[in-house]
Kinemage of the C-alpha trace (Angstrom):
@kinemage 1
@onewidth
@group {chain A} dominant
@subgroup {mainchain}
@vectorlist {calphas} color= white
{ca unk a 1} P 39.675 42.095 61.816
{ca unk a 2} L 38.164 41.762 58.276
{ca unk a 3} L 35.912 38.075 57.590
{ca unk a 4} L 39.219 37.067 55.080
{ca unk a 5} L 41.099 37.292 58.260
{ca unk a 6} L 39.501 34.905 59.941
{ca unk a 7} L 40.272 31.816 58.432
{ca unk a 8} L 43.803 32.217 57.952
{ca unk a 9} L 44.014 32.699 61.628
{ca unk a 10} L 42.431 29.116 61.974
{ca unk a 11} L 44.845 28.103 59.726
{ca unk a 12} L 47.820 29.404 62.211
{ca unk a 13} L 45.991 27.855 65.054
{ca unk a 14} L 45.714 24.758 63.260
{ca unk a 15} L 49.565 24.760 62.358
{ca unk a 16} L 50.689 25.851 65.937
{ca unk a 17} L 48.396 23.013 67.650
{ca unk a 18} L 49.561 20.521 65.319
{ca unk a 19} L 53.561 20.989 66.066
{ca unk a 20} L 56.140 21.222 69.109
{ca unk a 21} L 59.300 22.405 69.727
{ca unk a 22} L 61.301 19.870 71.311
{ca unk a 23} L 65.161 17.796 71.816
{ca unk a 24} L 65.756 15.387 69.075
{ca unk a 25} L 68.768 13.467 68.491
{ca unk a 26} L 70.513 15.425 65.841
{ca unk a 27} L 72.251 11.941 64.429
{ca unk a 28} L 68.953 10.764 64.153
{ca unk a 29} L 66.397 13.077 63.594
{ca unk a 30} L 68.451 15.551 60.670
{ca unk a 31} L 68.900 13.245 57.903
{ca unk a 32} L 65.324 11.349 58.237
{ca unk a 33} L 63.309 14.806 58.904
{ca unk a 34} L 65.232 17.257 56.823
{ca unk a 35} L 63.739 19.850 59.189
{ca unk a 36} L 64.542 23.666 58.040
{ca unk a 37} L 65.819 24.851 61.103
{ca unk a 38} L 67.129 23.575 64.506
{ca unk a 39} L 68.165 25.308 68.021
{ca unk a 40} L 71.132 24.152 69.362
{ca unk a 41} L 72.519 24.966 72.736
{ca unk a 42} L 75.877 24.247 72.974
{ca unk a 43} L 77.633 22.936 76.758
{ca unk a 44} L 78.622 26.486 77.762
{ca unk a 45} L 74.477 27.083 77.535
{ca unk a 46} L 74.923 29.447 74.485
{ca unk a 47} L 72.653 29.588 71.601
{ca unk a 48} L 72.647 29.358 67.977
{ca unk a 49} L 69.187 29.012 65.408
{ca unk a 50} L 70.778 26.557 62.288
{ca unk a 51} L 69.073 26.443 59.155
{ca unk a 52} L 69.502 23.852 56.222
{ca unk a 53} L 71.289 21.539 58.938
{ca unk a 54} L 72.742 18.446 57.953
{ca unk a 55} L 75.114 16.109 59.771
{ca unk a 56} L 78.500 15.220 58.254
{ca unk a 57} L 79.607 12.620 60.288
{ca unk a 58} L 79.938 13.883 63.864
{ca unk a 59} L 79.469 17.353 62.928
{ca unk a 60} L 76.049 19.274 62.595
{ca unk a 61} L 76.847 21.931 59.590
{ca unk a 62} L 74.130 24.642 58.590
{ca unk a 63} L 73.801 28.362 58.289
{ca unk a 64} L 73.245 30.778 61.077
{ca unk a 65} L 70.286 32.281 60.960
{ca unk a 66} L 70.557 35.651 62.073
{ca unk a 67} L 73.524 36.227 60.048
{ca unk a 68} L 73.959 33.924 57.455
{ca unk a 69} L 77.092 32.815 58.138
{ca unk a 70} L 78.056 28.738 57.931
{ca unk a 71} L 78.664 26.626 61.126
{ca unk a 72} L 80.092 23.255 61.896
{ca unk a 73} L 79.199 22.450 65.312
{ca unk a 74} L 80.733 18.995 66.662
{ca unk a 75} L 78.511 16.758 68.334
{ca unk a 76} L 80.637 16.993 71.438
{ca unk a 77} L 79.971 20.569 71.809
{ca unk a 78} L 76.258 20.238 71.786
{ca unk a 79} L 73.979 20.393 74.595
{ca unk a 80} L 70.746 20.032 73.133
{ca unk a 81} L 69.553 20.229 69.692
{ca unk a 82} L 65.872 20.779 69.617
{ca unk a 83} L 63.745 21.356 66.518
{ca unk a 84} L 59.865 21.540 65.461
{ca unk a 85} L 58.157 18.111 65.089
{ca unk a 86} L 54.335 16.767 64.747
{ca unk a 87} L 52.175 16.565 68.009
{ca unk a 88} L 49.533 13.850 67.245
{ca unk a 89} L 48.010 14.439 71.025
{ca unk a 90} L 47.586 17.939 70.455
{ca unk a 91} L 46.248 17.652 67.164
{ca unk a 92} L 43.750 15.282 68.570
{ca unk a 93} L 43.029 17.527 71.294
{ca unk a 94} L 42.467 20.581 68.923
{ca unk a 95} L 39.953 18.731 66.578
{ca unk a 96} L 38.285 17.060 69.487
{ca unk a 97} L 37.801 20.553 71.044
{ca unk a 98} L 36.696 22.269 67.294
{ca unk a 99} L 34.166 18.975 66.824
{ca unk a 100} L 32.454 19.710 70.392
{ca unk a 101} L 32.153 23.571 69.681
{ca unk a 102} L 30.975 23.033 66.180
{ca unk a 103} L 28.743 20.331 67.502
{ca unk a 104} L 27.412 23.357 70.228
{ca unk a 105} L 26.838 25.752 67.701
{ca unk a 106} L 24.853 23.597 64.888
{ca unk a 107} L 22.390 22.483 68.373
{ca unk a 108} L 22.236 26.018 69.467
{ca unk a 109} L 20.590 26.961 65.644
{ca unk a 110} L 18.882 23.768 65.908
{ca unk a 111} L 16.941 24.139 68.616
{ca unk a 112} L 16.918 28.279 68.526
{ca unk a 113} L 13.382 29.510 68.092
{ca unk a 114} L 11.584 26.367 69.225
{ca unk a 115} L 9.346 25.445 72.039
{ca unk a 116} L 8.243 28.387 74.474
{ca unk a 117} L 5.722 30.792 73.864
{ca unk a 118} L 4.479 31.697 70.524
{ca unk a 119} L 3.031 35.041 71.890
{ca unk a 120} L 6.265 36.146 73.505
{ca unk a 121} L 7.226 39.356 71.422
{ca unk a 122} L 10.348 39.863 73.696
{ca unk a 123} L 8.494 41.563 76.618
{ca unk a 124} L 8.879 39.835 80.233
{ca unk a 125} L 6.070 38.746 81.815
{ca unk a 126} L 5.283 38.369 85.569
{ca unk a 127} L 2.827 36.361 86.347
{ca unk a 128} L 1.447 36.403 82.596
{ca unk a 129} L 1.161 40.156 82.281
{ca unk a 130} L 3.697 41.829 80.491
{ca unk a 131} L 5.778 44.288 82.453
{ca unk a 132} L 4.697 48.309 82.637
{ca unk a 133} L 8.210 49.384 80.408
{ca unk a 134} L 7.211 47.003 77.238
Protein backbone atom coordinates (compact mmCIF):
# COMPACT_ATOMS: atom_id res chain seq x y z
CA UNK A 1 0.00 0.00 0.00
CA UNK A 2 1.57 3.31 -1.22
CA UNK A 3 1.70 6.49 1.78
CA UNK A 4 -1.32 8.29 -0.66
CA UNK A 5 -3.20 5.24 0.24
CA UNK A 6 -3.27 5.66 3.54
CA UNK A 7 -5.31 8.45 4.24
CA UNK A 8 -8.05 7.79 2.02
CA UNK A 9 -8.45 4.58 3.85
CA UNK A 10 -8.97 6.73 7.09
CA UNK A 11 -11.25 8.53 5.24
CA UNK A 12 -13.44 5.15 4.51
CA UNK A 13 -13.03 4.23 8.09
CA UNK A 14 -14.14 7.49 9.11
CA UNK A 15 -17.31 7.32 6.74
CA UNK A 16 -18.16 3.63 7.69
CA UNK A 17 -17.87 4.44 11.63
CA UNK A 18 -19.83 7.44 11.25
CA UNK A 19 -23.10 5.67 9.52
CA UNK A 20 -25.56 2.57 10.00
CA UNK A 21 -27.73 0.68 8.13
CA UNK A 22 -30.92 0.44 9.77
CA UNK A 23 -35.33 0.36 9.58
CA UNK A 24 -36.71 3.77 9.17
CA UNK A 25 -40.18 4.65 8.62
CA UNK A 26 -40.34 5.20 4.94
CA UNK A 27 -43.41 7.92 5.49
CA UNK A 28 -41.16 9.57 7.63
CA UNK A 29 -37.74 9.26 7.02
CA UNK A 30 -37.86 9.65 2.69
CA UNK A 31 -39.07 13.05 2.28
CA UNK A 32 -37.03 14.70 5.38
CA UNK A 33 -33.64 12.64 4.53
CA UNK A 34 -33.77 12.42 0.79
CA UNK A 35 -31.47 9.41 1.27
CA UNK A 36 -30.07 7.93 -2.25
CA UNK A 37 -30.94 4.55 -1.75
CA UNK A 38 -33.14 2.32 0.52
CA UNK A 39 -33.59 -1.67 1.05
CA UNK A 40 -36.87 -2.74 1.21
CA UNK A 41 -38.07 -6.17 2.08
CA UNK A 42 -41.32 -6.71 1.10
CA UNK A 43 -43.96 -9.32 3.40
CA UNK A 44 -43.13 -12.38 1.28
CA UNK A 45 -39.26 -11.60 2.71
CA UNK A 46 -38.06 -10.67 -0.86
CA UNK A 47 -35.69 -7.97 -1.63
CA UNK A 48 -35.34 -5.00 -3.68
CA UNK A 49 -32.24 -1.99 -3.38
CA UNK A 50 -34.45 1.51 -4.46
CA UNK A 51 -32.66 4.42 -5.48
CA UNK A 52 -33.97 8.12 -5.81
CA UNK A 53 -37.01 6.91 -3.53
CA UNK A 54 -39.70 9.14 -2.83
CA UNK A 55 -43.14 8.52 -1.35
CA UNK A 56 -46.28 9.45 -3.30
CA UNK A 57 -48.80 9.10 -0.93
CA UNK A 58 -48.90 5.50 0.28
CA UNK A 59 -46.62 4.33 -2.29
CA UNK A 60 -42.68 4.27 -2.10
CA UNK A 61 -41.63 4.91 -6.00
CA UNK A 62 -37.81 4.75 -7.06
CA UNK A 63 -35.60 2.92 -9.47
CA UNK A 64 -34.25 -0.54 -9.06
CA UNK A 65 -30.95 -0.64 -8.69
CA UNK A 66 -29.61 -3.52 -10.30
CA UNK A 67 -31.59 -2.94 -13.30
CA UNK A 68 -32.80 0.33 -13.60
CA UNK A 69 -36.12 -0.28 -13.96
CA UNK A 70 -38.99 2.01 -11.93
CA UNK A 71 -40.99 0.58 -8.93
CA UNK A 72 -44.01 1.60 -6.98
CA UNK A 73 -44.09 -0.41 -3.97
CA UNK A 74 -47.33 0.17 -1.67
CA UNK A 75 -46.79 0.66 1.83
CA UNK A 76 -48.87 -2.40 2.56
CA UNK A 77 -46.53 -4.60 0.81
CA UNK A 78 -43.53 -3.55 2.76
CA UNK A 79 -41.87 -5.32 5.44
CA UNK A 80 -39.12 -3.23 6.31
CA UNK A 81 -37.56 -0.37 4.66
CA UNK A 82 -34.14 0.21 6.00
CA UNK A 83 -31.64 2.79 4.75
CA UNK A 84 -28.11 4.40 5.83
CA UNK A 85 -28.35 7.06 8.60
CA UNK A 86 -25.74 8.97 11.05
CA UNK A 87 -24.41 7.02 14.18
CA UNK A 88 -23.45 9.78 16.70
CA UNK A 89 -22.33 6.83 19.34
CA UNK A 90 -20.12 5.35 16.95
CA UNK A 91 -18.70 8.40 15.77
CA UNK A 92 -17.96 9.24 19.32
CA UNK A 93 -16.55 5.97 19.88
CA UNK A 94 -14.22 6.20 16.75
CA UNK A 95 -12.72 9.67 17.70
CA UNK A 96 -12.52 8.74 21.32
CA UNK A 97 -10.53 5.61 20.26
CA UNK A 98 -8.24 7.81 17.41
CA UNK A 99 -7.70 10.66 20.42
CA UNK A 100 -6.32 7.82 22.93
CA UNK A 101 -4.01 6.22 20.17
CA UNK A 102 -2.84 9.55 18.94
CA UNK A 103 -2.48 10.58 22.53
CA UNK A 104 -0.15 7.00 22.87
CA UNK A 105 1.88 7.73 20.08
CA UNK A 106 2.83 11.63 20.69
CA UNK A 107 3.92 10.10 24.68
CA UNK A 108 5.71 7.24 23.15
CA UNK A 109 8.07 10.07 21.01
CA UNK A 110 7.87 12.09 24.02
CA UNK A 111 9.37 10.20 26.34
CA UNK A 112 11.51 7.89 23.65
CA UNK A 113 15.20 8.32 24.27
CA UNK A 114 14.99 9.65 27.81
CA UNK A 115 16.07 8.49 31.17
CA UNK A 116 18.20 5.13 31.28
CA UNK A 117 21.64 4.80 30.57
CA UNK A 118 23.59 7.18 28.55
CA UNK A 119 26.35 4.51 27.92
CA UNK A 120 23.95 1.87 26.67
CA UNK A 121 25.03 1.43 22.90
CA UNK A 122 22.34 -1.36 22.48
CA UNK A 123 24.41 -4.21 24.04
CA UNK A 124 22.75 -6.13 27.16
CA UNK A 125 24.39 -6.11 30.14
CA UNK A 126 24.39 -8.66 33.03
CA UNK A 127 25.36 -7.55 35.95
CA UNK A 128 27.03 -4.32 34.30
CA UNK A 129 29.22 -6.17 31.84
CA UNK A 130 28.14 -6.31 28.49
CA UNK A 131 27.37 -9.74 27.12
CA UNK A 132 30.31 -11.96 25.17
CA UNK A 133 28.15 -11.63 21.47
CA UNK A 134 28.19 -7.54 21.54
Amino acid sequence: MTLKRIPLVGLLLVGAACHVVRSVQPAQFIPTQKPPIVWVTYTDNSFVPVTGPTMVGDTLKGMWASVQEPVAIPVGQIQTVQAKVSSPKRTAMLFTVLGLAAGGVVYTLATAGSGGDPNFLGCPKVKGTPLPDC
